[in-house]
C-alpha positions as MATLAB code, in Angstrom:
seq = 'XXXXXXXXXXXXXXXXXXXXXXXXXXXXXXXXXXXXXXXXXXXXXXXXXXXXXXXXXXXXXXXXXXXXXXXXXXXXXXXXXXXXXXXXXXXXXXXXXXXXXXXXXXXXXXXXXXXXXXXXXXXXXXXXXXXXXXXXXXXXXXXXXXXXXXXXXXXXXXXXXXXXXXXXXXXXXXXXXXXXXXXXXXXXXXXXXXXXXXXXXXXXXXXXXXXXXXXXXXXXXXXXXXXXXXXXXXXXXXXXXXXXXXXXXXXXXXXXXXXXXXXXXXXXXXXXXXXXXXXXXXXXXXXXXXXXXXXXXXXXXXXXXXXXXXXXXXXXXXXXXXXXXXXXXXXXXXXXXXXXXXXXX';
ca = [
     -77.084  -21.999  -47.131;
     -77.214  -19.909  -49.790;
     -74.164  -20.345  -51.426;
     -74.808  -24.156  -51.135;
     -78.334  -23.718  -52.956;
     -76.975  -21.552  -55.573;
     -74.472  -24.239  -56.336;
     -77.418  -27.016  -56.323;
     -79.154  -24.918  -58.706;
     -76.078  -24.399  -61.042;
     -76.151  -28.232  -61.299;
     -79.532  -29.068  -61.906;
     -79.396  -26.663  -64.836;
     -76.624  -28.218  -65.953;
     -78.221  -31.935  -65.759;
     -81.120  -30.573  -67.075;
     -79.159  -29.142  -70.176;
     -77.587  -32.546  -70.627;
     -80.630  -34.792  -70.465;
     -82.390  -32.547  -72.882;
     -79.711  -32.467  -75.319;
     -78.985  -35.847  -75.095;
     -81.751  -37.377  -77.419;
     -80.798  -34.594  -79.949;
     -77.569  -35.776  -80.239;
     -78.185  -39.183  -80.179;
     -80.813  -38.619  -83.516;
     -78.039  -36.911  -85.346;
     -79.964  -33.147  -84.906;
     -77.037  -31.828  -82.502;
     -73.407  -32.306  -82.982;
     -71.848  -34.507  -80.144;
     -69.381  -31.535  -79.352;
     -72.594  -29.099  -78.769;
     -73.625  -31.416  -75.853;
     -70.685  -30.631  -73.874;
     -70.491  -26.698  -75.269;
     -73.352  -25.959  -73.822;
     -73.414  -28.293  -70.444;
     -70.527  -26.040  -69.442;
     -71.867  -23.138  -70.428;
     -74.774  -23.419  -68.428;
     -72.455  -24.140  -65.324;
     -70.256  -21.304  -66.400;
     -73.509  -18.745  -66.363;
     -73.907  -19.057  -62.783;
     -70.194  -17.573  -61.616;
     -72.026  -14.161  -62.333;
     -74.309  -14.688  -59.009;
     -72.022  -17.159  -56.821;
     -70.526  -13.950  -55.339;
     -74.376  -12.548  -54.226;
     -74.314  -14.563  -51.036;
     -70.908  -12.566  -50.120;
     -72.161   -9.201  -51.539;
     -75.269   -9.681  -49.357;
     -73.596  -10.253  -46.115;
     -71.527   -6.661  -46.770;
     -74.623   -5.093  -47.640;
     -74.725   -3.326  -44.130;
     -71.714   -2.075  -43.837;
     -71.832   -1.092  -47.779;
     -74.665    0.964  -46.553;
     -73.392    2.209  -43.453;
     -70.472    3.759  -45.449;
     -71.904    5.104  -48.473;
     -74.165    7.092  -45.736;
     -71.255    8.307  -43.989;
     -69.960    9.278  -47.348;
     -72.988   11.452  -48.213;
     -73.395   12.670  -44.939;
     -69.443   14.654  -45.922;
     -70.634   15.054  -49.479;
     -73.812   16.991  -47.598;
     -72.894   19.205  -45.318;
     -72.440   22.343  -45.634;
     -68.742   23.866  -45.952;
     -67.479   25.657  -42.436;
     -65.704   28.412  -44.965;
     -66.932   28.951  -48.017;
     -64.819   30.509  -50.748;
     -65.784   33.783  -51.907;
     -66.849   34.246  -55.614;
     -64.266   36.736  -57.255;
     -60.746   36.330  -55.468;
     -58.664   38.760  -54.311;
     -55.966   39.344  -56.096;
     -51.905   38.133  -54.910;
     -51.119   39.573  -51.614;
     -48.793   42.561  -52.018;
     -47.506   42.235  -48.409;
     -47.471   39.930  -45.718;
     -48.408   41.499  -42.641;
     -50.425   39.421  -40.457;
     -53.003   41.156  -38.369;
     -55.862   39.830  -35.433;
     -58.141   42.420  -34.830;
     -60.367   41.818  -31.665;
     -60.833   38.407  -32.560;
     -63.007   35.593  -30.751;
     -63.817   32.565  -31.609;
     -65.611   29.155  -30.605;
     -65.918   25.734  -32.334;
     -69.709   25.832  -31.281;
     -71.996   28.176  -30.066;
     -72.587   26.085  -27.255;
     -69.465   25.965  -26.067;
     -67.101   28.553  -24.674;
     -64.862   30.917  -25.933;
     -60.873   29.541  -26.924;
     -60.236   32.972  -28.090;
     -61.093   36.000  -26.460;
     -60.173   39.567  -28.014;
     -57.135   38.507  -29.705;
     -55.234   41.909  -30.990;
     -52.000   40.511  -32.620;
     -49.621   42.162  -35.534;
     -47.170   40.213  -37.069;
     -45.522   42.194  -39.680;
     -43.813   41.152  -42.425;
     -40.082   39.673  -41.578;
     -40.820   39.576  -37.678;
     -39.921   36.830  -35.347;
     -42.746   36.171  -32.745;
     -43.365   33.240  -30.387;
     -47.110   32.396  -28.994;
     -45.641   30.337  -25.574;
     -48.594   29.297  -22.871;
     -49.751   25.949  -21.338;
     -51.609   23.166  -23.122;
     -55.254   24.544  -24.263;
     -54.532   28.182  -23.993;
     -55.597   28.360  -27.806;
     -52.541   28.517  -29.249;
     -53.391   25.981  -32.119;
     -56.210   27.950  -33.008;
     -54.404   30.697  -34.034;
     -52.794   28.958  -36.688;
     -56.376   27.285  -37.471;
     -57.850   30.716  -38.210;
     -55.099   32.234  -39.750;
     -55.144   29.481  -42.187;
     -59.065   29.710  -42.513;
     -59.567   26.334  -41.243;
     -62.515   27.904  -39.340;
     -63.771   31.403  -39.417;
     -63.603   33.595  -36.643;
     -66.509   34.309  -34.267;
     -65.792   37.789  -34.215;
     -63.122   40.302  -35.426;
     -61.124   40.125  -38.381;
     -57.626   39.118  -39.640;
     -55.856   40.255  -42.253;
     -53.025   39.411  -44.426;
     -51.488   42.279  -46.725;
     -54.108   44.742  -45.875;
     -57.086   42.490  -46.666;
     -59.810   40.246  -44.865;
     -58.124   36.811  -45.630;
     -61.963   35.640  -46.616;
     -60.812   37.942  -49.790;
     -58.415   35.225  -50.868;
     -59.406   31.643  -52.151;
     -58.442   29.182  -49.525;
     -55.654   27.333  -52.217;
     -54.254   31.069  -52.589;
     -54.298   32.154  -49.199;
     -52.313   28.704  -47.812;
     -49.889   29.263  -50.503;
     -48.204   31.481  -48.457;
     -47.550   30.227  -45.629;
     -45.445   26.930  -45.018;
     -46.378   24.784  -41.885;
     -45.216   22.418  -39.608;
     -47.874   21.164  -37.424;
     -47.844   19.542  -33.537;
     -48.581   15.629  -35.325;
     -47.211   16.089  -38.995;
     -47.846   13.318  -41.273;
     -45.345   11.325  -43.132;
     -46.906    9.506  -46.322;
     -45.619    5.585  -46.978;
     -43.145    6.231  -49.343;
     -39.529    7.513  -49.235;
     -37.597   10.485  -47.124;
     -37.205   12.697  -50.664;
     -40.696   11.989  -51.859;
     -42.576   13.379  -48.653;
     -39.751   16.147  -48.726;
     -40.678   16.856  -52.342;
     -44.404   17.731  -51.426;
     -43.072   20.461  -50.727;
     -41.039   21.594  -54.160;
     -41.517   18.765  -56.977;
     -39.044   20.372  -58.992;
     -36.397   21.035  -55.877;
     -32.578   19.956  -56.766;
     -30.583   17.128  -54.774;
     -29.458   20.504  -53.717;
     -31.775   21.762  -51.910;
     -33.037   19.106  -50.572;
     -29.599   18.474  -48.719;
     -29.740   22.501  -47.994;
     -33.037   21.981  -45.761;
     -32.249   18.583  -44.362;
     -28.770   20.085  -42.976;
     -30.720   23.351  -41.756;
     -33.130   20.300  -39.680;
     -30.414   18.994  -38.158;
     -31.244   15.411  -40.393;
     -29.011   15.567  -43.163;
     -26.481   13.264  -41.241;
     -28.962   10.992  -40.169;
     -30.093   10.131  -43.721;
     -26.715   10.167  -45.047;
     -26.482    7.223  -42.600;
     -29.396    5.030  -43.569;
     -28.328    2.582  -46.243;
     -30.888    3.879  -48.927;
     -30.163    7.101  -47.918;
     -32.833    9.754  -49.654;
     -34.421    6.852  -50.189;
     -35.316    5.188  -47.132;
     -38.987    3.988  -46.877;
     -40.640    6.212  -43.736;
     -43.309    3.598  -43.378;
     -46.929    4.352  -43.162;
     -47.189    7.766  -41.106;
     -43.531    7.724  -40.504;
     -43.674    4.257  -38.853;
     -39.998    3.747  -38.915;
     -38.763    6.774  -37.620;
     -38.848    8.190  -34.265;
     -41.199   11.295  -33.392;
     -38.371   13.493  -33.414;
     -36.953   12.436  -36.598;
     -40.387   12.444  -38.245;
     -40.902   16.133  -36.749;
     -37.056   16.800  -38.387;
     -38.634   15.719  -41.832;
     -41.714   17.862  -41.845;
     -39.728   20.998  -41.079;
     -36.947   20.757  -43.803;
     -40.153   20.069  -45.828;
     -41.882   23.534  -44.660;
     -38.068   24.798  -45.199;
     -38.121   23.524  -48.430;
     -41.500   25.813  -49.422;
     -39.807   29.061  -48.941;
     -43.143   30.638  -48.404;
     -42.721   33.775  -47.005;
     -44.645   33.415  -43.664;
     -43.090   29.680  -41.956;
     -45.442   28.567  -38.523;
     -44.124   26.110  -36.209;
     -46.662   24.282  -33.630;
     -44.090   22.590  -31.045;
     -41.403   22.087  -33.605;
     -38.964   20.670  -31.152;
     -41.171   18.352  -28.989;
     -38.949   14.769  -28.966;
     -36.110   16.143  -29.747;
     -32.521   16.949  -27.347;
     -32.003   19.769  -25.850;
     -28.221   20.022  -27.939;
     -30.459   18.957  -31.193;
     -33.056   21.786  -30.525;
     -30.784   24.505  -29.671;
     -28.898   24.120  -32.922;
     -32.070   23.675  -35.253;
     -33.713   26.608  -33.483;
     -31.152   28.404  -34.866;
     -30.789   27.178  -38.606;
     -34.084   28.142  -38.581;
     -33.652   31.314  -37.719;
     -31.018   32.214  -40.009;
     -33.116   30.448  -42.991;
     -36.019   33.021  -42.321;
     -34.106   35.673  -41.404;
     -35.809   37.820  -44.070;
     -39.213   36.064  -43.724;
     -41.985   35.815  -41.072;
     -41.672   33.180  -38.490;
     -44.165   32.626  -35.691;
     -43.523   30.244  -33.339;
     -46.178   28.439  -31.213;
     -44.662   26.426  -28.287;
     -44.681   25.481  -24.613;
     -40.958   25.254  -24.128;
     -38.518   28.185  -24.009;
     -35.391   27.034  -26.511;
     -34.853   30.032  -29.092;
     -37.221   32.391  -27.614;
     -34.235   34.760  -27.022;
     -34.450   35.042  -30.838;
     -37.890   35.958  -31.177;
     -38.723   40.097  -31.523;
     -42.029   39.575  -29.347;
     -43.351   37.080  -27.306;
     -47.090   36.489  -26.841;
     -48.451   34.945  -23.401;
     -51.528   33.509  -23.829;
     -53.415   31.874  -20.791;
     -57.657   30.838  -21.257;
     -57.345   31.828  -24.398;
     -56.241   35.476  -24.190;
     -53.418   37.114  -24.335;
     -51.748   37.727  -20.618;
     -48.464   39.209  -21.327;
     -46.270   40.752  -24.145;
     -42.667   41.772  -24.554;
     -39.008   40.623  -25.601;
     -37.328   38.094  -23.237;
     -35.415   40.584  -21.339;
     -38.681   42.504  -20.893;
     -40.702   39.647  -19.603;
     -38.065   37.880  -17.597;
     -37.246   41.368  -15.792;
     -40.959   42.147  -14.830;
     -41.580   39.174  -12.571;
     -43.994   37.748  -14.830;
     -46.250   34.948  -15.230;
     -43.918   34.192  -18.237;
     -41.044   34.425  -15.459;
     -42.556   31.680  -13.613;
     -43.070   29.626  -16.666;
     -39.577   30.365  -18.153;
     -38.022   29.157  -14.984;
     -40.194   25.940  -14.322;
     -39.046   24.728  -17.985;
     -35.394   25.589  -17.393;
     -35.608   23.435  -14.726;
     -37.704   20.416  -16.371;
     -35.267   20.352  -19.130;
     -32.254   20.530  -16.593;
     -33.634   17.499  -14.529;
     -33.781   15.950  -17.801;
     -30.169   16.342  -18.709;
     -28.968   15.454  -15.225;
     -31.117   12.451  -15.544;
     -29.582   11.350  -19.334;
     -25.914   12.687  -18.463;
     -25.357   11.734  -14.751;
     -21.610   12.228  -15.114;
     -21.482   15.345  -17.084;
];
């Protein structure tokens, strides 16, 4: 209805303009040409509000989002950044002092106590069942969130010293759901180094265990991933966003299930390119399965979010341990699985 009476009115301006002008031009006062100048241009002054109608329809759900957008714009930071900076870290040693933490007050503790030291160059592996707070480790060691209580530290200092861009500078992560953006293999691996070489980028694909797979693809480097990594399967996806954490070289490299998806053969041998690529660097690895924990200097148990149980593989696996029963329930999940995918092997 309304675009219908905005239309009638368009017209009966325009009739209107005629029928006036039309005994002007026909005493010689207006130029014939004028007539139809300005019949048009009445008609033509209109487009400006044909589109209300439209506009007005979206007006609720304009509305609706601009509030939603305020309502972000408005609240208050969960970290804030503190006013003078600390200065570089001179170290990376990683320390959780006694820390707790919650998402809100209401609810109950994920982390309870938390005493952890991960010094600089050590390998250590956070294993436990879904929801034993393993995620939020890496949530409040990058400052996602502050802790409830305790401190960490990185290099001697309260990371709330450093300025959030600073203090994730340093460490190179490959979440449990990474994201691919729509656009090609080397330009999601180049987030990582804009300026890195052909090179390297080969270097960190081969240490994934992908640089065949790409070599395979008929655009190669330059496959399109599709939005989120559409095109490529979770394991391949999960391949891509650690030869782009590889491709950092920050000194401190987490890894939140980096091998859910992916074969046992597959795993095994990127477990250990990884390994050798941080040899001299930090690596903490958080996972529910057991491939490459033999590797790892320490492994941390955590159950209801605290920490159960501590020790090398040999040490753990000797004891009789909750991690004993857990080791041996996944050795036997992943052997079904192989059985099940190689029934003549």
């Amino acid at each position: 209805l309304s675009q219908g009476a905005v239309s009638f009115c368009a017209n009966v301006a325009m009739w209107l303009m005629v029928l006036t002008l039309i005994p002007k031009v026909a005493a010689g006062t207006t130029p014939p040409a004028d007539l139809a100048m300005l019949a048009l241009f009445t008609l033509a002054s209109f487009e400006a509000v044909v589109p209300l109608p439209l506009a007005f329809q979206s007006l609720g759900e304009t509305l609706a989002a601009a509030g939603r957008l305020f309502s972000i714009v408005d609240t208050k930071p969960t970290v804030a950044e503190p006013e003078t900076p600390a200065t570089e870290p001179t170290g990376f040693d990683i320390s959780f002092s006694n820390v707790s933490f919650h998402y809100h007050r209401e609810n109950a503790l994920v982390l309870k106590e938390i005493n952890l030291q991960l010094p600089m160059g050590r390998k250590i592996a956070v294993v436990g069942a879904t929801g034993s707070g393993k995620s939020s480790l890496i949530n409040l060691m990058l400052r996602f969130w502050n802790p409830s209580a305790g401190t960490i530290s990185l290099g001697e200092r309260p990371i709330e010293t450093y300025s959030s861009e600073q203090l994730r500078s340093q460490f190179a992560v490959v979440p449990q759901h990474p994201h691919l953006f729509h656009t090609t293999i080397r330009e999601n691996l180049l987030l990582a180094k804009p300026d890195a070489t052909a090179v390297e980028l080969e270097e960190a694909c081969q240490s994934a265990q992908l640089h065949e797979f790409i070599q395979a693809l008929p655009d190669g480097y330059d496959t399109i991933v599709g939005e989120t990594g559409l095109k490529l399967s979770g394991g391949q996806a999960k391949r891509i966003a650690i030869a782009r954490a590889l491709l950092k070289s920050a000194p401190i490299l987490i890894l939140d299930e980096p091998t859910e998806g992916i074969d046992a053969a597959t795993e095994q041998a990127l477990m250990n390119a990884v390994y050798d690529t941080m040899a001299s660097r930090t690596l903490l690895l958080i996972s529910h399965r057991m491939t490459g924990l033999e590797m790892m200097d320490e492994i941390i148990v955590m159950e209801k979010g605290e920490i159960i149980e501590r020790g090398s593989l040999k040490q753990l696996l000797s004891a009789q341990s909750r991690f004993s029963q857990l080791y041996a329930l996944s050795r036997t999940i992943d052997q079904f699985h192989e059985d099940n995918l190689c029934p003549l092997s």
